[in-house]
N, C-alpha and C positions, 0 to 999 in steps of 0.2 A: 391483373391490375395494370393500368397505361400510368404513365409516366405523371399525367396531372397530379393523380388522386395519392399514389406514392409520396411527390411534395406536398399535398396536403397535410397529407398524415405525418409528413416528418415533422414538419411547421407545428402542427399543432401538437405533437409531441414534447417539442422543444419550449413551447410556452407553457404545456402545462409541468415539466419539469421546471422552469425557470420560476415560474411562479409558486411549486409548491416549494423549493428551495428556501428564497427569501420569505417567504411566509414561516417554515419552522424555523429559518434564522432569527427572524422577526421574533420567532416566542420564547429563545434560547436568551437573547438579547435581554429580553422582559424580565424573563425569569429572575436573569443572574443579578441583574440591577435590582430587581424588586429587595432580595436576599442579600443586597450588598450591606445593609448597616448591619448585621449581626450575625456574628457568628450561628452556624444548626445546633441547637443545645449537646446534642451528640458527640459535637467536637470542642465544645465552649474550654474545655480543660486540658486542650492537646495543641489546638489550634489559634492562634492571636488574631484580635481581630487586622489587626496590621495586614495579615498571610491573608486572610479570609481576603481580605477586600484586594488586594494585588492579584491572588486567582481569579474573583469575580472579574478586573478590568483587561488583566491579559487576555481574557475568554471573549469577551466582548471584541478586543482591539481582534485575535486571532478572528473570532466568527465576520465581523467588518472586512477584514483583511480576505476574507473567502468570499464575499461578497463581491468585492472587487476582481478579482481573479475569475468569478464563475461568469462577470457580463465580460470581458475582455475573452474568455474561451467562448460564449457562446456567438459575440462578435465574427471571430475565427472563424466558427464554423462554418455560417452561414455566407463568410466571404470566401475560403474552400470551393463551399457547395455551390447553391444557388446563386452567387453572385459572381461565379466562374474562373475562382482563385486557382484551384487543382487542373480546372480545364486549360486556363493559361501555360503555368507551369509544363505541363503535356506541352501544348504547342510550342513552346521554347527548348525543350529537350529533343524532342523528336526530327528536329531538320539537325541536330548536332550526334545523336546517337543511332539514329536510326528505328526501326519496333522492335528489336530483338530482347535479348536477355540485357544487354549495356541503357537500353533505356528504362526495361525494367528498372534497375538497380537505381540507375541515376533517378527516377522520380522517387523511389522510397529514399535513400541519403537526401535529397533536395528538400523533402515535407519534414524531415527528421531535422536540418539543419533551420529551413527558417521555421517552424514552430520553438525548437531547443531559443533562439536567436529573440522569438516575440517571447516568451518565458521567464527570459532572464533577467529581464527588470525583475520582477517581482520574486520572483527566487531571492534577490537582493536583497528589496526591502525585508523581505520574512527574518532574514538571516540577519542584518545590518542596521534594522530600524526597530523593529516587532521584539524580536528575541534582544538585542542590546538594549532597549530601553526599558524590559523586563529582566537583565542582568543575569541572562540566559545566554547570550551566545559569547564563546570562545575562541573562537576562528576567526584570523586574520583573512584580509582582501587578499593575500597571495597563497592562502591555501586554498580559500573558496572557486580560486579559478583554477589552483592546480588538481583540487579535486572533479570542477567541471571538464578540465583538458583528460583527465585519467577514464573517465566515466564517458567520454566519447570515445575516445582511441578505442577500451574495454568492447563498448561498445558495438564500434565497424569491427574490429576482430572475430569477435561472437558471434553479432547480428547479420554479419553479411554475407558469411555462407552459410548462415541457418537460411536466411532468407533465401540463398539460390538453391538450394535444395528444393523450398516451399516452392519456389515460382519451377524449376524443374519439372515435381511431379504435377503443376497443376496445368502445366502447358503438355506435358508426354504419358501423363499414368491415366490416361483415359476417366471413367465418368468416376470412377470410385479411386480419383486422387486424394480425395479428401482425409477416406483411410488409411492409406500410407501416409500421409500427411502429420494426421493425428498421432501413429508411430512412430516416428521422425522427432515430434515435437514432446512428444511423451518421454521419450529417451534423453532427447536434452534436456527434460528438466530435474529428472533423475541424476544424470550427468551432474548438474551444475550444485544438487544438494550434496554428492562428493567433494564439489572442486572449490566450493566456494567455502569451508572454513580455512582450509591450508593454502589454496594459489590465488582467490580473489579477493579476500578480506584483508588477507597482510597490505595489499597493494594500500589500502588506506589507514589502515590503523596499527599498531604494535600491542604485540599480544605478548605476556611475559608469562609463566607458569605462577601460579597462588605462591606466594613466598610464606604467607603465614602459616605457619608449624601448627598450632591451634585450632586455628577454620580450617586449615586443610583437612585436619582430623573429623575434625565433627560433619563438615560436606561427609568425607569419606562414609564415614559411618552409617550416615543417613543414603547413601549412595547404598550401601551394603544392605540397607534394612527395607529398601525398594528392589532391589535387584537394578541396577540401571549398571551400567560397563559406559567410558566413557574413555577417548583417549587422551584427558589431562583438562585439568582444572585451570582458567586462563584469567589475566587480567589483560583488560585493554582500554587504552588510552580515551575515553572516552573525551573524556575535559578538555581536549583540545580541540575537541568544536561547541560542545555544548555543556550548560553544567547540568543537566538533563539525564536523572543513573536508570540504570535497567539489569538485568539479568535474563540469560535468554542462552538455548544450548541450541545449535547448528551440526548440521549434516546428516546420514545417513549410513546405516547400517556401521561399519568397523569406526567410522569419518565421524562419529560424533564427538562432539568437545562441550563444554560449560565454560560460559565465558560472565566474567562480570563488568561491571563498565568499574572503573577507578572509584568513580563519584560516589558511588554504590557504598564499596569498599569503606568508605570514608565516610560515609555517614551513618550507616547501620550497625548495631550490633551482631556479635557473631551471631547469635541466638537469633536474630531477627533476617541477617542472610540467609541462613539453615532454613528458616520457616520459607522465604523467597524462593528459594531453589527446592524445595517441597513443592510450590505450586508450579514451578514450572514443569519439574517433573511429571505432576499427575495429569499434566497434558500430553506426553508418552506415554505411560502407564495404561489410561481413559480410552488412548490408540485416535485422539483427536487429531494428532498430526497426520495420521494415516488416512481419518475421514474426510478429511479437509482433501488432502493431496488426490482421494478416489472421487471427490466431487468434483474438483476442478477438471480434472480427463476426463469425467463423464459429461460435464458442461462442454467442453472443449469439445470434444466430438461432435457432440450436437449442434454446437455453433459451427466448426468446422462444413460439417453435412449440410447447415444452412448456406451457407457460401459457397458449398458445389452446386446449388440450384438457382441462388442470384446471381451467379457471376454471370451466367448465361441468359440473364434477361436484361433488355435493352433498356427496359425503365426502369431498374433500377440505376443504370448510370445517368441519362436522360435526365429522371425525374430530381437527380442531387446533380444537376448542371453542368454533369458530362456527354461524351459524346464519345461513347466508346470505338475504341479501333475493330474493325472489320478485317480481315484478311481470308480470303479464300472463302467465305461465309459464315465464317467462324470467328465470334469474339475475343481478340488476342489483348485483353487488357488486364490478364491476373494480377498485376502492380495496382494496378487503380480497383482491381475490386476489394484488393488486403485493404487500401485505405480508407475506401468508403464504408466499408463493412465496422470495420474501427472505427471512426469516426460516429457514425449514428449505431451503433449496437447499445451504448450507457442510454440513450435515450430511450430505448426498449425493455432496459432492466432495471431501469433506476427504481421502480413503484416496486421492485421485489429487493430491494432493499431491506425490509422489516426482516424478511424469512433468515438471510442471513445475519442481521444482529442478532435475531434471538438464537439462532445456533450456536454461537461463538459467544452469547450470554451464559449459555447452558454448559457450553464446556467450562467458563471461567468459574460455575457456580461448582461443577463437579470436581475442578483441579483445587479449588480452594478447598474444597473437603476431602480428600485425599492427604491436602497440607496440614490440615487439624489432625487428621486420624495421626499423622507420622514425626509429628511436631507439635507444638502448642499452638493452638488457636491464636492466644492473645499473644504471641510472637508475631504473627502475622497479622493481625492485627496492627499493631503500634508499627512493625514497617512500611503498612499499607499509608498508614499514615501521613507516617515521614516522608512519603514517596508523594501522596497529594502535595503535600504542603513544598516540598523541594520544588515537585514542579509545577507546581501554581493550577493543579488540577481543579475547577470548581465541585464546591460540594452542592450546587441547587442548582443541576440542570433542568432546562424543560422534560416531562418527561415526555411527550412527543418526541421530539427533537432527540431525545435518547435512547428510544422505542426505534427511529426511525435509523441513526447513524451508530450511537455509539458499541462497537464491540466487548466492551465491559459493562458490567451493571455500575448503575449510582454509586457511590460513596456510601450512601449509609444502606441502602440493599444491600450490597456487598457484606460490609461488615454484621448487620444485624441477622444476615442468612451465616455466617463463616460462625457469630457464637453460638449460632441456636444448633449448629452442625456440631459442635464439641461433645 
């Protein structure tokens, strides 16, 4: 492939992404509007039309709001790429650091800092216009930036000698860095499903142990009648950014915990949490966290292995409107191949988009029946519920648009598969 034909194909990549985007927004948009005077008879006895219609316009305002966001990234891109943003950048670091490993580094923090920097408008609004005027967001102007200052620091700490490792072996471990590479990267993310219930999550939120004597018990029990070991049942401050509840258990192998969000707590019955943490369970149980986690190292590999063979070709930097470094006759630019490679990789995977919704439809549909065998159906049920309705979840998606993005089934799939599973 030369370098023209390459930007052809990214171009025209990136338009037919662009355009099938807006196009199933466009039918999500339709859908939810069309179904906004009436309640789905389904829910007509659970749900107000009031709630109905505040989910259909959050959904609308949210999918607009990605709308905006997805021409402003594809903007980005192409001033990066072919419009010679990334090749710039290059030329301004390189008369101050030199080609070595310091200008490696300095172009990866540089693309880190101004993308983080073009972002944060709209980070903003999501948080401070979107979510408050849908009586969703919690979080004051002085945690949202002390969360973004935490989440950077975090960040260069973690990312920046993982990344000198990655530029290491791809500059000294000869043609099969990749595979050490992939080991390297494989280990830390194992790593971080230990470290991150106990050393990185407090860093943002407060975790207190379940105080209720009651739900403890009955977790417990249903903990016992699963076989699951866990090391403490957690509450955490969730409400201090969103009113937004979840339940969700973290870590790996001894490192596992159950954590609830506050919101949670406060809005469900016990009976109805028990049924919650039943489904999240039988996503352990089903070993779905484990398929998940063997698919991504087996994607990662492969992606990895494709980045030992383009790095080494002139058109791919070329053809994305660089001008790779030469040294000795040898392409010494592994910085700029991590970002180009990043950078147009979703344009290449975005159409296989369906294959993983419906995986992760399939696990949602087998941990929901796992929840019924070990709890009551219509426990889960009536939480599922509460849980649309809390968080303004529409019940009339497109189902394209839901085919194509969403990682749960519909609202009334869901439920109408969870009784007929009883």
């Amino acid at each position: 492939m030369n370098s023209f034909s390459f930007s052809l194909l990214f171009v025209v990549l990136l338009c037919l992404t662009l355009g099938c985007r807006f196009w199933l927004a466009s039918r999500q948009i339709r859908s939810v509007q069309q179904h906004r005077i009436e309640v789905p008879k389904q829910f007509s006895d659970k749900i107000t039309l009031e709630s109905h219609q505040k989910a259909a316009d959050y959904t609308v305002a949210k999918t607009k709001l990605g709308l905006v966001d997805l021409i402003i990234g594809a903007v980005m891109l192409l001033l990066l790429t072919l419009f010679g943003g990334l090749q710039w950048l290059s030329n301004q670091l390189i008369p101050i650091f030199g080609t070595g490993m310091s200008y490696q580094l300095s172009l990866l923090i540089s693309f880190a800092f101004i993308t983080g920097l073009i972002g944060l408008p709209m980070a903003y609004v999501h948080q401070f216009v979107l979510e408050e005027k849908f009586g969703f967001n919690k979080m004051t102007v002085r945690l949202f930036f002390t969360d973004m200052l935490k989440n950077s620091l975090l960040g260069a700490a973690i990312g920046l000698p993982l990344c000198w490792v990655i530029l290491k072996l791809m500059s000294n471990a000869g043609d099969f860095w990749w595979l050490y590479a992939w080991l390297v990267w494989s280990g830390f993310q194992l790593l971080m499903m230990v470290l991150y219930p106990t050393i990185i999550a407090p860093l943002f939120n407060k975790f207190k142990p379940l105080d209720d004597i009651s739900l403890k018990e009955r977790i417990e029990g249903l903990m016992q009648r699963t076989g699951f070991a866990s090391k403490g049942l957690f509450v955490m401050d969730g409400s201090k950014r969103s009113a937004h509840g979840n339940a969700y258990f973290s870590g790996f192998g001894a490192s596992k915990r159950i954590v609830f969000f506050d919101t949670l707590i406060e809005r469900l019955a016990p009976q109805e949490i028990e049924a919650v943490l039943a489904h999240e369970l039988g996503h352990f149980k089903k070993k779905h966290i484990i398929k998940r986690i063997t698919l991504i190292f087996i994607l990662s590999l492969g992606f990895l292995a494709l980045l030992g063979t383009l790095k080494q070709q002139i058109w791919f930097y070329t053809g994305l409107g660089v001008e790779p470094l030469i040294i000795d006759g040898n392409i010494n630019n592994d910085a700029m191949a991590l970002l180009l490679f990043m950078l147009t990789l979703p344009l290449f995977t975005f159409f296989f988009s369906p294959i993983s919704a419906l995986t992760s439809r399939k696990h949602e549909f087998e941990a929901d029946e796992f929840a019924a065998h070990h709890t009551e159906a219509n426990d889960l049920v009536s939480a599922l519920v509460k849980m649309y309705d809390d968080n303004a979840s529409t019940l009339t998606p497109d189902p394209l648009y839901s085919t194509f993005y969403d990682s749960h089934p519909p609202a009334s799939v869901r439920i109408n598969h969870l009784l007929n599973a009883n």
